[in-house]
C-alpha positions as CSV (number, residue, x, y, z in Angstrom):
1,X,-19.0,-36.3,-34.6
2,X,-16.0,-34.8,-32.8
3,X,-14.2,-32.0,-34.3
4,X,-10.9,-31.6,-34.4
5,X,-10.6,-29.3,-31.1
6,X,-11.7,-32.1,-29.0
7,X,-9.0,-34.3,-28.2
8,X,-10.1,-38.2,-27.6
9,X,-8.1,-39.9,-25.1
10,X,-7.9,-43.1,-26.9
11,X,-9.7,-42.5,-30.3
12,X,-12.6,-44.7,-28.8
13,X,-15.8,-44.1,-30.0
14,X,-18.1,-43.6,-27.4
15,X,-21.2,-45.7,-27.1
16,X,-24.6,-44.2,-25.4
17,X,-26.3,-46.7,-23.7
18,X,-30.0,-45.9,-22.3
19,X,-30.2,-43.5,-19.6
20,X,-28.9,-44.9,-16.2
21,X,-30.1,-44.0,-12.5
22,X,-26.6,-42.6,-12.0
23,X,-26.5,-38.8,-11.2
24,X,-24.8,-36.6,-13.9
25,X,-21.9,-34.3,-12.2
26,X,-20.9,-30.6,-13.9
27,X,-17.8,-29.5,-11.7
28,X,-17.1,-25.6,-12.4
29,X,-14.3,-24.5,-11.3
30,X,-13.9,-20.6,-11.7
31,X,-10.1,-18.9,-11.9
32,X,-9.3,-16.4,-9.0
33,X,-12.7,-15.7,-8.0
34,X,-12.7,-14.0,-5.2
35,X,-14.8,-14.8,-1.8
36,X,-16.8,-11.9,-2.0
37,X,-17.6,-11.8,-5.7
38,X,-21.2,-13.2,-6.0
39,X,-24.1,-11.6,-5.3
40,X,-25.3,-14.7,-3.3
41,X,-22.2,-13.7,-0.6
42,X,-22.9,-10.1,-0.6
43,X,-21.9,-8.2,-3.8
44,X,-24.6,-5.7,-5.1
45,X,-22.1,-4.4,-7.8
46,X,-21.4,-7.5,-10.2
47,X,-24.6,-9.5,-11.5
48,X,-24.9,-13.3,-11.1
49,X,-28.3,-14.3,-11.4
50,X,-27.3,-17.7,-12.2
51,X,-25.0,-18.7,-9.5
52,X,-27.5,-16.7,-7.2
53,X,-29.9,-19.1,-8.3
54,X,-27.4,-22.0,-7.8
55,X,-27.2,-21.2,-4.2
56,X,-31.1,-20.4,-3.6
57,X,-32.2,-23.6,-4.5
58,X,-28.9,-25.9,-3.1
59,X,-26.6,-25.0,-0.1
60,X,-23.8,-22.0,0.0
61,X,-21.0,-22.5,2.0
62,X,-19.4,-19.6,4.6
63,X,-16.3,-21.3,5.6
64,X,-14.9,-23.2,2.1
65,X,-11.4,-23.6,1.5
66,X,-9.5,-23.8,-1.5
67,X,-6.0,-26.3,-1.0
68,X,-3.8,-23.4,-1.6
69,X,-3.7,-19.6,-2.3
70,X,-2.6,-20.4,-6.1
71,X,-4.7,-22.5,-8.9
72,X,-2.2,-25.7,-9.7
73,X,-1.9,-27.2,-6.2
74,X,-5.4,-26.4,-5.6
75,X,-6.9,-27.7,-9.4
76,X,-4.0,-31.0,-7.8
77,X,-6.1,-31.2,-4.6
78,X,-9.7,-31.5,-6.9
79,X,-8.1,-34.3,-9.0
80,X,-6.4,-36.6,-6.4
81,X,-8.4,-36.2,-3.4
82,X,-4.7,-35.6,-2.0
83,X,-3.1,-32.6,-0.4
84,X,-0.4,-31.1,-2.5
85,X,1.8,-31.2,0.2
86,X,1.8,-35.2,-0.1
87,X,2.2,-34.7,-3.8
88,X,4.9,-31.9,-4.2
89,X,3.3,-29.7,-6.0
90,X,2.8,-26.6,-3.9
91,X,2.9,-23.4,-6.3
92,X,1.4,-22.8,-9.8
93,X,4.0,-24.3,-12.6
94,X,5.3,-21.9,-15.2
95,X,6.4,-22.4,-18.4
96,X,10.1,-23.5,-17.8
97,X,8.6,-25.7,-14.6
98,X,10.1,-29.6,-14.8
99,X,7.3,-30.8,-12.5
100,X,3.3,-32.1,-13.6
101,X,0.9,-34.3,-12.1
102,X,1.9,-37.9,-13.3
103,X,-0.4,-39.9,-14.4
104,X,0.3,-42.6,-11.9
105,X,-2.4,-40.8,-9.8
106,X,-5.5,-42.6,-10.2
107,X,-7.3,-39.1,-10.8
108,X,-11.1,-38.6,-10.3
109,X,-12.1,-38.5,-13.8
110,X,-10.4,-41.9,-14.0
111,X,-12.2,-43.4,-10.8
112,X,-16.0,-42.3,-12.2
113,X,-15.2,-43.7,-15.5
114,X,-14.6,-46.9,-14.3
115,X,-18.3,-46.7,-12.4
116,X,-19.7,-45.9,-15.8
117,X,-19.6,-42.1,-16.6
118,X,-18.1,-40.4,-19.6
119,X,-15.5,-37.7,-18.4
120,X,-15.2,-34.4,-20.0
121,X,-12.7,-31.9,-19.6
122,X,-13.4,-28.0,-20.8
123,X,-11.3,-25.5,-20.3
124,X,-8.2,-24.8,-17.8
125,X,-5.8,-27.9,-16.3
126,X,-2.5,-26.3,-15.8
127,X,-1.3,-29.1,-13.9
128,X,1.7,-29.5,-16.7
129,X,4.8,-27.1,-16.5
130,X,7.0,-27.9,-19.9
131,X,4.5,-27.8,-22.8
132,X,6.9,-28.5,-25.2
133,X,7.6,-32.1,-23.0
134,X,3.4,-32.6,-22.4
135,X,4.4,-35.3,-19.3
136,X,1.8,-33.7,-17.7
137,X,-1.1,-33.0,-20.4
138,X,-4.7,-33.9,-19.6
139,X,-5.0,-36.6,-22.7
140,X,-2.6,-38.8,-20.5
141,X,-5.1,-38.8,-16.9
142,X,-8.2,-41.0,-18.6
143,X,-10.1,-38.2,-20.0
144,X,-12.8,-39.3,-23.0
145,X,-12.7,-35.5,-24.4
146,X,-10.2,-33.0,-23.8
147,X,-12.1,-29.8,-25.2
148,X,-10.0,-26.1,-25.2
149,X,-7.2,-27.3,-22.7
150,X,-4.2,-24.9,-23.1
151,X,-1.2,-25.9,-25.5
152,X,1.0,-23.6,-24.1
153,X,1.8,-21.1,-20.8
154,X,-1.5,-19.2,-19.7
155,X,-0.4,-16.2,-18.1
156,X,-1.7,-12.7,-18.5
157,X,-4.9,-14.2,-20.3
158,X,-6.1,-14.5,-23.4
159,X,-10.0,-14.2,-23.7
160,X,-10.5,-13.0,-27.4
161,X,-9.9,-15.4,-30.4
162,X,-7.3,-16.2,-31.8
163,X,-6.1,-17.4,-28.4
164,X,-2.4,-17.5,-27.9
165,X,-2.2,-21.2,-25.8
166,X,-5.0,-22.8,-27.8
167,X,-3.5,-22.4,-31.6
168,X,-5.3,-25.4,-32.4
169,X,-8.4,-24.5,-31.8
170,X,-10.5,-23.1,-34.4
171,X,-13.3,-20.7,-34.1
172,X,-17.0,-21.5,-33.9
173,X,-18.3,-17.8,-34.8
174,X,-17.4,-14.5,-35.1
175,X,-15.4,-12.2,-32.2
176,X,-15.4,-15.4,-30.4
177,X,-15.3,-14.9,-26.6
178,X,-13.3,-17.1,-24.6
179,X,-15.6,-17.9,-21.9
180,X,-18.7,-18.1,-24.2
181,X,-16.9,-20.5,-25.9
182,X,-16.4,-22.6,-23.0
183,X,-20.0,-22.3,-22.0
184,X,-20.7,-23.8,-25.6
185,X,-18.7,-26.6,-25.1
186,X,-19.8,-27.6,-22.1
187,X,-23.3,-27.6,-23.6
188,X,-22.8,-29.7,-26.9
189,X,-20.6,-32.4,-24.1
190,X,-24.4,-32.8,-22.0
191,X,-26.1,-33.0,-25.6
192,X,-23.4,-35.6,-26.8
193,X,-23.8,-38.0,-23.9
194,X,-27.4,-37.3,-22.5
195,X,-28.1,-41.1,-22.4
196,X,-25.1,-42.2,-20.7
197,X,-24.1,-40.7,-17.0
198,X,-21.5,-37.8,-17.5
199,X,-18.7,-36.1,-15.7
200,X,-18.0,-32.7,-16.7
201,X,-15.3,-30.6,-15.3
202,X,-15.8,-27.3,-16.6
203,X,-12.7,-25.2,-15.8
204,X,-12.9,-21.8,-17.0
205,X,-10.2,-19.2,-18.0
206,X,-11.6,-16.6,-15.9
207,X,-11.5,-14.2,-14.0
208,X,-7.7,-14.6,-14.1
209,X,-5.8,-11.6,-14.8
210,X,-4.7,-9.8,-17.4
211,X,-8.4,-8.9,-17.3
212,X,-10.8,-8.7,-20.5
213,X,-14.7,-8.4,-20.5
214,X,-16.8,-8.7,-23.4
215,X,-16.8,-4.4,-24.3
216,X,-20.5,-4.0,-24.1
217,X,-20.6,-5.9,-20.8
218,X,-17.6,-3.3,-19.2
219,X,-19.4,-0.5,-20.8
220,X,-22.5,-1.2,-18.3
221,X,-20.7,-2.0,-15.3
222,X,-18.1,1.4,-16.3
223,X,-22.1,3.6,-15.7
224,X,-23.1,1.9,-12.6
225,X,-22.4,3.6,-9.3
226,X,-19.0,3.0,-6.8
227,X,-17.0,1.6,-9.9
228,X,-13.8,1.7,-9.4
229,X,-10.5,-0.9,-10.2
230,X,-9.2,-2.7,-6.8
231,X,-13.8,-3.4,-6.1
232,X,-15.9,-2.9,-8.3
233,X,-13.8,-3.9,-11.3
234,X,-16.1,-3.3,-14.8
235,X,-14.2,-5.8,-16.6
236,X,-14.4,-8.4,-14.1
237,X,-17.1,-7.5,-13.1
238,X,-18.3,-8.2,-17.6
239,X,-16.2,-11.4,-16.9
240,X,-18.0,-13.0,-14.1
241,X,-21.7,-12.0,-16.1
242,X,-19.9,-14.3,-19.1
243,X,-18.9,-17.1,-16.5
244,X,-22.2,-16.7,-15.0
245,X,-24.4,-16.7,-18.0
246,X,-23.0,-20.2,-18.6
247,X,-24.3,-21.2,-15.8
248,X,-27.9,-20.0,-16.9
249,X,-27.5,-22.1,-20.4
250,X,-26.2,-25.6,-18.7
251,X,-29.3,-25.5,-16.4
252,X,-31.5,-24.4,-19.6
253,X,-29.4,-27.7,-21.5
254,X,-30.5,-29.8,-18.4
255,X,-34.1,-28.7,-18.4
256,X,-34.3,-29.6,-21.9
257,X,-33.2,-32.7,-21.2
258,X,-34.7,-33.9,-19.0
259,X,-31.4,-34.3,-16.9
260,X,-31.6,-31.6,-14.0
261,X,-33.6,-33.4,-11.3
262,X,-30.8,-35.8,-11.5
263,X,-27.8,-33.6,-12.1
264,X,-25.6,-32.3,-9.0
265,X,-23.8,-29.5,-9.7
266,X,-20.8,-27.7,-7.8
267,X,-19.3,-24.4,-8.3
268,X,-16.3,-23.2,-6.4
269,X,-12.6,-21.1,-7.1
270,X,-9.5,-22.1,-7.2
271,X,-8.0,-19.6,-4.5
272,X,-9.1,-16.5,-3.8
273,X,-8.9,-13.0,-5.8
274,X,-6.1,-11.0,-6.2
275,X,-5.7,-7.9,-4.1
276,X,-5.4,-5.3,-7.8
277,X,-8.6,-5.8,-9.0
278,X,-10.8,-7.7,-6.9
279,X,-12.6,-7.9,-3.2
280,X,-12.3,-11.3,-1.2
281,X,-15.4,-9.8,0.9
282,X,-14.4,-8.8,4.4
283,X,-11.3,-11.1,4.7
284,X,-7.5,-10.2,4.8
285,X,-5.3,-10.9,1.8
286,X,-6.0,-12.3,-1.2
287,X,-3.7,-14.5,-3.5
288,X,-0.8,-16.0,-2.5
289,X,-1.4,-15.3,0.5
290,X,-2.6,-18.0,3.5
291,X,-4.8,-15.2,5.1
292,X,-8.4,-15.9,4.6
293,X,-8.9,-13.8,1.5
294,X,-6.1,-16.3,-0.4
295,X,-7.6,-19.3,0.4
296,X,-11.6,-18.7,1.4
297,X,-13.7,-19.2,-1.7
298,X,-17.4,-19.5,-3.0
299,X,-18.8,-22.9,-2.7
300,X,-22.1,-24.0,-4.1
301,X,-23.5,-27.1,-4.3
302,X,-27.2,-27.7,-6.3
303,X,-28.9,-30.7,-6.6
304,X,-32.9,-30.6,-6.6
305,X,-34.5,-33.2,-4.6
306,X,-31.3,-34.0,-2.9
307,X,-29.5,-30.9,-2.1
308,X,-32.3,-28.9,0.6
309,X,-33.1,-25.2,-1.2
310,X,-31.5,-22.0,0.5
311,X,-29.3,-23.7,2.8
312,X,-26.6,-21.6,4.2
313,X,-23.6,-23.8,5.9
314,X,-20.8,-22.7,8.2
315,X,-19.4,-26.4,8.4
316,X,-15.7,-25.7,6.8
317,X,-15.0,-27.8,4.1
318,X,-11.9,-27.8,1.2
319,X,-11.1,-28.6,-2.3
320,X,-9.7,-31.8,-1.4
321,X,-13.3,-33.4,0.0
322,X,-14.7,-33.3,-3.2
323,X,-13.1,-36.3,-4.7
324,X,-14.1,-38.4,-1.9
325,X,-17.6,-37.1,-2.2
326,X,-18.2,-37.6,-5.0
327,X,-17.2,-41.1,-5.1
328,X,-19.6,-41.8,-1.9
329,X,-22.0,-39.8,-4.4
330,X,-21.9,-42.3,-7.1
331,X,-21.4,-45.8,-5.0
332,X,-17.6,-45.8,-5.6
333,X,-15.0,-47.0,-3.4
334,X,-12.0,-45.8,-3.5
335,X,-8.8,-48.0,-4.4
336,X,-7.4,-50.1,-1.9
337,X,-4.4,-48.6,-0.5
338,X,-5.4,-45.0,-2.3
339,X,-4.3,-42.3,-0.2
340,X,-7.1,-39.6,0.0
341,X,-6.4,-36.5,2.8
342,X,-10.2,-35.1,2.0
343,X,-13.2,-36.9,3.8
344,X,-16.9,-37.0,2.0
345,X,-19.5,-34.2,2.8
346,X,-22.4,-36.0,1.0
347,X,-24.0,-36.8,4.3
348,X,-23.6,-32.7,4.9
349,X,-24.5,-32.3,1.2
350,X,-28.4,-34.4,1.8
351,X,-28.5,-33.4,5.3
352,X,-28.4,-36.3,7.1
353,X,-25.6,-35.0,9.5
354,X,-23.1,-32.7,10.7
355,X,-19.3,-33.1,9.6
356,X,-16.9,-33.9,12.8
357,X,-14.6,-31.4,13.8
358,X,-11.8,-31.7,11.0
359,X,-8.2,-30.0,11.0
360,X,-7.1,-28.9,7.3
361,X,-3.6,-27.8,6.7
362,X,-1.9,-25.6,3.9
363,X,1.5,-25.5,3.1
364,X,3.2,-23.2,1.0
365,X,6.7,-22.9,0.6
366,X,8.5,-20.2,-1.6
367,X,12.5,-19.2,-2.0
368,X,11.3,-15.8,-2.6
369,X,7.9,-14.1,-1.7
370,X,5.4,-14.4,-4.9
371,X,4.7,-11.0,-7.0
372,X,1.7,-10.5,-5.5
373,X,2.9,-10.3,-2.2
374,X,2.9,-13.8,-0.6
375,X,5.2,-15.0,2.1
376,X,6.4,-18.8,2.3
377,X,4.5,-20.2,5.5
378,X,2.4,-23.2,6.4
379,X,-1.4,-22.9,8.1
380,X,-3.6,-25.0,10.6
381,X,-7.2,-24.3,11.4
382,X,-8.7,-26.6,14.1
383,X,-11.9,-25.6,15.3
384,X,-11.8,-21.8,15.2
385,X,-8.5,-21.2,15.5
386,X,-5.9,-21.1,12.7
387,X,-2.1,-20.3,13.0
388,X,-0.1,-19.7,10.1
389,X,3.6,-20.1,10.6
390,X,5.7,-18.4,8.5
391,X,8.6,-20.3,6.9
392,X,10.9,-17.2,6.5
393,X,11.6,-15.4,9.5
394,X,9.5,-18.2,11.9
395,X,7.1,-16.1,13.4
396,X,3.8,-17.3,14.2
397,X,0.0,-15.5,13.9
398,X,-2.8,-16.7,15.4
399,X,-6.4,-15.7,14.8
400,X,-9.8,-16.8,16.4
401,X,-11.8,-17.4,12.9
402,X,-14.9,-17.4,14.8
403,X,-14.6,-13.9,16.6
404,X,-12.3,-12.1,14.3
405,X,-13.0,-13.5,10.4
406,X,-10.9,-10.7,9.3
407,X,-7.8,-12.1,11.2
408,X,-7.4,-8.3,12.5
409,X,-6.2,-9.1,15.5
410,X,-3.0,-11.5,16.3
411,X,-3.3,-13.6,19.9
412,X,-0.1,-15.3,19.3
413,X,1.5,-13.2,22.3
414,X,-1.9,-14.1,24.6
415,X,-1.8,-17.6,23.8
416,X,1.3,-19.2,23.8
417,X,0.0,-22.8,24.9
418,X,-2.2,-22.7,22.0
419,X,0.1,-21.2,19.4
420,X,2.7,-24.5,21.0
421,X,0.1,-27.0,20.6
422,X,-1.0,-26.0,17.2
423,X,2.5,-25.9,16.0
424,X,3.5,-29.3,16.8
425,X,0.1,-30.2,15.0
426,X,1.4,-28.8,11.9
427,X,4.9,-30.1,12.5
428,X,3.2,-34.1,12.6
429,X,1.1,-33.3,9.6
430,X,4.4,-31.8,7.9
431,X,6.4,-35.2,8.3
432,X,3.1,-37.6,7.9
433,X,3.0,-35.7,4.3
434,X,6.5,-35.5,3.6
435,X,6.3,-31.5,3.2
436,X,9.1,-30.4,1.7
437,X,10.4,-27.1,3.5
């Protein structure tokens, strides 16, 4: 039975046929997470054994990129295979925004549904501005379950019931926890619909400021050595270990199962940390920003017997691949005439094949820089070079990715042909979008 926090898209019910050959997809989407967060990219402070294992026994990414340096065009980019350039939705919506993602889009959940799969959303969507209006609200995109999707604006976070955007949602137990409950969610959706293929996009709350970690959890990390609030945060640090001991019980739920030979599973952010309380590794910036550390994220993708163990890849790849690859994934063509700007790694994924040399683009234009610093500009990165172009005073930077990853030093003045070239590149992909500047 469905309780009443689970919102059916149709009030179907849903049938469970016997198990098919299809794979079963989890898609976790963390909030903010910084590139250099996770123990499997370099952190010895924070403890993700989970994710760690993720990544020892599929392939972690070097060089992934999230669609923009703030969550909503990214989370846009994940659900339409489409840059949010082409779709017009290039900064996060607040509560008084007019625009959302219409559901004219043939989203992803929509396209595996019609191959089969029952499509579960738990956790974050964001992709709506006016709650009151709900144009935009997850229950009108195809979803079978809509489990702990905000009701109303999300900002500064909310992590301890009774939570603020959620007033519908009742607790399960006592001095419920946010992210737990998430992670509970996400288990009872495998258990509902073992016998049937499943979609589940797990989008979790976290670690998006105002921070909050369980207080037992920041109690350890606030005794461990080189704490401290800008790296080594003890409350995100308690936030991540909650995000991350999902991860632990959904592969214990497969197991069980019988479902994790035949389950892939990716885990990536939707734009990198903020600057306050977090580290984005080496890299420059952080949110907001089009510098590496805005826009760089984590990328795991686990799949036993597919997916080869321990594979480290410095092939670039972006938010907006995943929809075509995991169409490829399950046999699914996309529609004719649909427009998708990403291009499937699942031949990179089994390791059949290196991906061509692709350009990605990022556009993000503001009237006014964002509180946390960001500057209205537009990026390119082909091969290892990336210019960003910014949008208010017209200067260009250019950086060579592959010698200087912390974008330390600018060769725009000693290499004018290529910053000229790389310009009208942008410029092409700006009108072939319909950018709006």
């Amino acid at each position: 039975m469905i309780s009443l926090f689970v919102y059916p898209a149709y009030g179907k019910v849903l049938t469970e046929p016997k198990a098919a050959k299809q794979p079963n997809i989890i898609l976790i989407l963390a909030d903010d997470l910084g590139y250099g967060e996770l123990g499997c990219y370099g952190n010895t402070f924070n403890q993700t054994p989970n994710l760690d294992k993720l990544a020892a026994g599929g392939m972690r990414f070097t060089q992934a990129y999230a669609a923009a340096p703030v969550c909503t065009p990214t989370r846009i980019a994940l659900l339409t295979g489409q840059h949010p350039a082409r779709v017009g939705i290039t900064d996060y919506l607040d509560v008084h925004d007019e625009k959302f993602l219409s559901p004219d889009y043939e989203t992803l959940n929509e396209k595996l549904k019609k191959a089969g799969y029952v499509t579960g959303l738990v956790g974050k969507w964001h992709l709506t501005g006016d709650y009151e209006k709900r144009r935009g609200e997850p229950e009108k995109h195809g979803w079978d379950e809509v489990i702990a999707s905000e009701r109303k604006y999300i900002a500064n976070g909310d992590y301890f019931y009774p939570y603020f955007f959620l007033p519908d949602l009742a607790a399960r137990g006592p001095d419920e926890y946010l992210t737990d409950r998430l992670n509970l969610e996400a288990h009872d959706f495998i258990q509902r619909h073992k016998n049937k293929p499943f979609f589940l996009y797990l989008s979790h709350y976290a670690v998006h400021t105002k921070l909050g970690g369980k207080p037992a959890k920041v109690t350890k990390y606030q005794s461990q050595p080189g704490v401290g609030k800008n790296q080594n945060n003890p409350e995100l640090a308690a936030m991540l270990e909650s995000l991350d001991d999902g991860i632990g019980q959904l592969q214990t739920t497969l197991q069980a199962n019988n479902l994790d030979q035949n389950t892939l599973i990716i885990f990536t952010s939707d734009n990198g940390g903020e600057l306050n309380v977090t580290r984005n590794g080496s890299l420059r910036g952080g949110k907001s920003e089009l510098y590496e550390g805005g826009i760089r994220v984590p990328f795991l993708a686990y799949w036993p017997n597919r997916i080869k163990a321990n594979v480290i890849s410095p092939v670039p790849v972006t938010t907006a691949d995943i929809y075509p690859t995991l169409l490829e994934v399950v046999g699914v063509k996309p529609t004719k005439g649909q427009i998708l700007d990403g291009s499937s790694i699942a031949a990179l994924l089994a390791g059949k094949t290196q991906r061509p040399e692709t350009t990605f683009y990022w556009h993000y234009p503001l009237p006014k820089p964002h509180f946390l610093g960001g500057r209205s500009a537009s990026a390119i990165r082909q091969g290892d070079y990336k210019l960003i172009q910014f949008l208010d005073d017209h200067h260009p930077e250019l950086y060579n990715l592959k010698n200087d990853p912390s974008e330390k030093q600018d060769l725009a003045a000693t290499l004018p042909d290529k910053v000229t070239a790389l310009q009208k590149e942008l410029q092409k992909w700006q009108v072939r979008v319909g950018a709006k500047m």
